[in-house]
N, C-alpha and C positions, 0 to 999 in steps of 0.2 A: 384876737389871734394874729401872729405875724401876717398869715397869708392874706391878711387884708388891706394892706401896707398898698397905697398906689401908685405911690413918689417919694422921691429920695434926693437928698444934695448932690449926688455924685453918680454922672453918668462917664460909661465909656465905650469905646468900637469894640467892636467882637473881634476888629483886626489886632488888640491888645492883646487880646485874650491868650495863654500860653497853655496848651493841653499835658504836663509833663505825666509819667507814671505812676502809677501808686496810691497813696493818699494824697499826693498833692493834685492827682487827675482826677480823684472822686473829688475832692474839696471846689477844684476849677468848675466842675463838671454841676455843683449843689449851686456857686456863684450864679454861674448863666443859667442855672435853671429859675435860682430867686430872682433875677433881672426879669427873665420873660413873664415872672408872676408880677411884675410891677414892686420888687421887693430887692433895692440895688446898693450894694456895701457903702456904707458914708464915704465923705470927703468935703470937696467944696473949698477948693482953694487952688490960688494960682501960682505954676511953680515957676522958680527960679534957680540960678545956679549962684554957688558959692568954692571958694579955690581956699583950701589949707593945705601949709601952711598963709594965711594971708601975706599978703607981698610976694607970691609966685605965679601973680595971673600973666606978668612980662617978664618974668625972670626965671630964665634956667637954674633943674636942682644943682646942690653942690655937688654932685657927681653922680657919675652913673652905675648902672649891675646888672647882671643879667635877670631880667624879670622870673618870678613864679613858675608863668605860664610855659617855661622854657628847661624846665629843672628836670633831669634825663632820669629820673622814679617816679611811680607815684608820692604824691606826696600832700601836706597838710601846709598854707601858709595863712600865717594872722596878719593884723595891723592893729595897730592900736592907737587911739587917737583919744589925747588928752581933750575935756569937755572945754578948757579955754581955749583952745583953736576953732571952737564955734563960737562963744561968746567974743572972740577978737573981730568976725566977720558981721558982728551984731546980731544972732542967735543967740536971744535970754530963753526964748518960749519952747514949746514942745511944737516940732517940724514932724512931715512926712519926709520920709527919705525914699526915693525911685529909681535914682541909677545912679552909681557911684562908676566915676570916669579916671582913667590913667591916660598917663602921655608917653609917646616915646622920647631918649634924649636924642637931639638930629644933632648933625644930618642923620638921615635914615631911609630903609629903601619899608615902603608900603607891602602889606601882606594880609592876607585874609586867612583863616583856619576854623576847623570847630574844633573844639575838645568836648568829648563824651562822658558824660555822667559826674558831673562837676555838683557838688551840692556847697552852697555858700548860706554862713547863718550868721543873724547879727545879735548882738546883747549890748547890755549897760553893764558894765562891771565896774567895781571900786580899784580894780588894779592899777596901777599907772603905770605908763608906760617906759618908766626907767626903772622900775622892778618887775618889768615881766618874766615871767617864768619860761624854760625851755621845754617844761612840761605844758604842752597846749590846753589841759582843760583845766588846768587851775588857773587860766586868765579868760575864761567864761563867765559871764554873768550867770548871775540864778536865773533867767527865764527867755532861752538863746532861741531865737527865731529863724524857720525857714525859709529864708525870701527868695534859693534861686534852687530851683534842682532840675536839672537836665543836660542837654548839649549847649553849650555855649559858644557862641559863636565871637570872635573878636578879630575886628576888622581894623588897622590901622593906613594910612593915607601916607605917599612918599611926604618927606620931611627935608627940606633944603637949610632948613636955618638952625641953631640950634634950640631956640624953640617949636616944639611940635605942638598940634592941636591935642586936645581930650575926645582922642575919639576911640578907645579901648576902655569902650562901657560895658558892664554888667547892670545890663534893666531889670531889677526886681519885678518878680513875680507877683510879690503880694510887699509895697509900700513897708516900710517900718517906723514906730515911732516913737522920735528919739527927743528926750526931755536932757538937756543938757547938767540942769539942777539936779539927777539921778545920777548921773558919774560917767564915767566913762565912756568910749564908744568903740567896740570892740569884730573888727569884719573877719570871718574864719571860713576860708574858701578850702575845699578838698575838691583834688583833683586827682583819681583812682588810675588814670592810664601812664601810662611812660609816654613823655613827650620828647624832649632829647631835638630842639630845632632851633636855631641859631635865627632870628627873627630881629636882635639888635637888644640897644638896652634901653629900659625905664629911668626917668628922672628921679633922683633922690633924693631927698633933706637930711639933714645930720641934727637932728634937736631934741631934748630930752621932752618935746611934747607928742614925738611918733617914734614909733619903736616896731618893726617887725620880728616877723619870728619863722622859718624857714625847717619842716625834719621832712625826712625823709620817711620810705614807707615802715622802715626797717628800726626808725627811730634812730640811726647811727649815724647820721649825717644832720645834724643841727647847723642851723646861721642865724643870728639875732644880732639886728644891727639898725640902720638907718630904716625910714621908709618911702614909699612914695609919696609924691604930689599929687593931690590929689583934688576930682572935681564933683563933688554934690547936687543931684537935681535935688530941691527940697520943697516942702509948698509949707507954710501956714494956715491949718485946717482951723476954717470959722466954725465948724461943730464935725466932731469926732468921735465913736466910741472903737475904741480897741478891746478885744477878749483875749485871754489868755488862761493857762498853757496852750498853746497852738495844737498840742497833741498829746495824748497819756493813754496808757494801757493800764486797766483797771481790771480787779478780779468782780464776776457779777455778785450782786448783793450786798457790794460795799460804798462807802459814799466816795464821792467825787467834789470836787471844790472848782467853780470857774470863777476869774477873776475882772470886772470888765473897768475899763477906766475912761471917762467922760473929760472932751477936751471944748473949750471954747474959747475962738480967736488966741489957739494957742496957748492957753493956761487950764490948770484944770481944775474942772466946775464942782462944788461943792451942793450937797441940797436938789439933784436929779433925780426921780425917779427911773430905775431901771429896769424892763419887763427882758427876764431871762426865760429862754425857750426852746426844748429840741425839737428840732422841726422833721428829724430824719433821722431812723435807726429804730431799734428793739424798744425803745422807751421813748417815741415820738407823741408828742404831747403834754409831754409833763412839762410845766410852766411854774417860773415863780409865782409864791404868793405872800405879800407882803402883810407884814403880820404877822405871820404862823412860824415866825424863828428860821425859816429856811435863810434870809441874808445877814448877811455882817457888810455894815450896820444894817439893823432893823428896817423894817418896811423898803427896805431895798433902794435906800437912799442913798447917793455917794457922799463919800466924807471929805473932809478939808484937802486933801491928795485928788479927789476926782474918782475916788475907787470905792467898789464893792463887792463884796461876795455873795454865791450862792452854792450851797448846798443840798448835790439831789440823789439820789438812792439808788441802780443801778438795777432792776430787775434780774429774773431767773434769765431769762434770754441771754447767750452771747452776741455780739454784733459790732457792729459801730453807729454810733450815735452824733450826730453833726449839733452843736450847739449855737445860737443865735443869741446877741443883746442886743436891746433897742430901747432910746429913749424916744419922748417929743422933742420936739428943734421947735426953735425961736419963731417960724413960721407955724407952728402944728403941723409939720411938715413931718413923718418918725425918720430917725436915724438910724443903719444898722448897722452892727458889726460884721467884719467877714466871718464867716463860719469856723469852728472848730469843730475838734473832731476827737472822740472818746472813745478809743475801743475796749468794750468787756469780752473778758476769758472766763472759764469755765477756769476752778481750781484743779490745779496739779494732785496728783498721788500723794498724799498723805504719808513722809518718809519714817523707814523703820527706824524707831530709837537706835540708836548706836550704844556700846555698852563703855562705860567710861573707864578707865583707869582700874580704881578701884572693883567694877564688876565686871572687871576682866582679871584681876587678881585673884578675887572670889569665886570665879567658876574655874579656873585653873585649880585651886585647893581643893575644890569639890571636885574636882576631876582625879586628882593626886589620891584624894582619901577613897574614893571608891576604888582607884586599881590597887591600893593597898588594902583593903577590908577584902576584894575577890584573891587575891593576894594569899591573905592570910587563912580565910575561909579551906580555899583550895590547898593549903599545906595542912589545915586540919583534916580533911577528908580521908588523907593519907595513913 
């Protein structure tokens, strides 16, 4: 059973810890409570920073804009970041990613703010960045994660030179993890209030390996051009498991697919046994069982990719259900996943057939011939 788990590679301060609302505060809220079970999300690795484009950790972008955070609508903005701009900074393997950092371009005067209700998600997509689209969710990967939902706060420091620090971070919530060999790498920040504040401008690259993308609430105001500079905490996890979909809303009684992928010293591991298990919600308890066809591959072993599936069944209950993966680590030490999280619904009203074309032609004739036969009838009466 998970709950017997009494150590794990990866600890951290409850000062980290971020309580935002919603599903991401029940999820935060399952995290600390599997911690104080002795039950603590994998890691184990030490992180570092890295600067793309590489050659701008001393050099100012080619020019400057007014940042995102400064755009007087609500509004939606990407970046898209070609996967050789991590492989130039020597990133072959699969990273954790924790805060991704901007600069301002200086001189520049220091300023602090929060903006409310900011949700940032990250994917792999195969889009590249000199054919992105001005439709924002066609440059989404298939499986976009959310690493930040809340008030965000960003804080930048006066700026005397035209180099400024990176210190207009977004600290991820929940780590993301990013296999460069998979494609692309794709950051899609939404931020719902009108900001409208003259705070100075962000540093920018002009290169066909970053590409932003800029609309508005209304979608009538597009800008797709340069991007920023930008700064990566990342670590190199010596054993990892990721889950995923991070979230799905399922009707009850029907199957569900979670998909977990086993990483070590950065590549992923082939030949793992992985124990899937909800530990929380209307169907807590149900656990993989290797063997009985619930994984792909069989016996719930990851494949040449580091990946495996399971498949579980969704009971009569509505609820939401918190899902867990866990392998053994290199010490017999288990590894877990961060939780996900499944909600089932009760099916919808069963919608009345509509009548198609033709049996709507058909009951109009039928309509026609009876007020003609009362019609007729009633002038025979006569």
């Amino acid at each position: 059973m998970i709950w017997s788990f009494v150590s794990l590679h990866f600890s951290i301060s409850m000062s980290e810890v971020f309580f935002p609302t919603g599903r991401h505060y029940r999820a935060a809220v399952l995290a600390a409570f599997l911690a104080l079970s002795g039950v603590i999300p994998n890691g184990n690795a030490i992180a570092e920073t890295i600067i793309v484009p590489a050659g701008y950790e001393d050099m100012a972008g080619d020019f400057s804009n007014i940042p995102f955070f400064e755009f007087p609508l609500s509004s939606r903005y990407q970046q898209l970041y070609a996967s050789s701009l991590f492989e130039a900074t020597g990133i072959t393997n699969a990273v954790l990613v924790s805060v991704i950092s901007f600069r301002l371009h200086g001189p520049a005067s220091g300023f602090s703010d929060i903006y409310p209700g900011v949700l940032v998600e990250l994917s792999t997509t195969q889009v590249n960045p000199v054919s992105m689209s001005i439709s924002p969710d066609d440059n989404v990967g298939p499986d976009p994660v959310t690493v930040f939902s809340g008030d965000l706060v960003l804080t930048a420091q006066p700026c005397d030179s035209d180099l400024c620090p990176f210190d207009l971070e977004i600290p991820l919530q929940n780590p993301y993890l990013y296999f460069p060999g998979d494609g692309n790498l794709l950051v899609d920040i939404r931020l719902p209030s009108s900001i409208d504040k003259n705070y100075g401008y962000t540093d920018i690259v002009i290169t066909d390996l970053i590409r932003s993308l800029l609309v508005g609430e209304d979608e009538s105001t597009i800008s797709i051009g340069g991007g920023m500079v930008t700064q990566f905490t990342i670590a190199v996890p010596t054993e990892f498991i990721g889950l995923s979909p991070a979230s799905s809303v399922n009707t009850i009684l029907t199957e569900h697919t979670v998909t977990a992928t086993v990483i070590r010293e950065g590549l992923p591991e082939d030949g793992i046994q992985v124990l899937f298990e909800v530990v929380s919600g209307p169907n807590a308890g149900q656990s993989s069982d290797p063997g009985s066809g619930e994984c792909s591959p069989d016996n719930c072993v990851t494949d040449q990719d580091g990946r495996v599936s399971w498949f579980y069944t969704g009971g009569i209950r509505p609820g939401t259900d918190f899902i867990v993966a866990s392998f053994t680590g290199i010490d017999g030490v288990p590894v877990v996943s961060e939780p996900v999280e499944v909600v089932w619904s009760e099916p919808g009203p069963k919608p009345i057939p509509a009548l198609s074309e033709w049996g709507m032609l058909m009951a109009a004739m039928g309509i026609m011939l009876i007020g003609t036969l009362y019609t007729l009838r009633k002038r025979g009466s006569h």
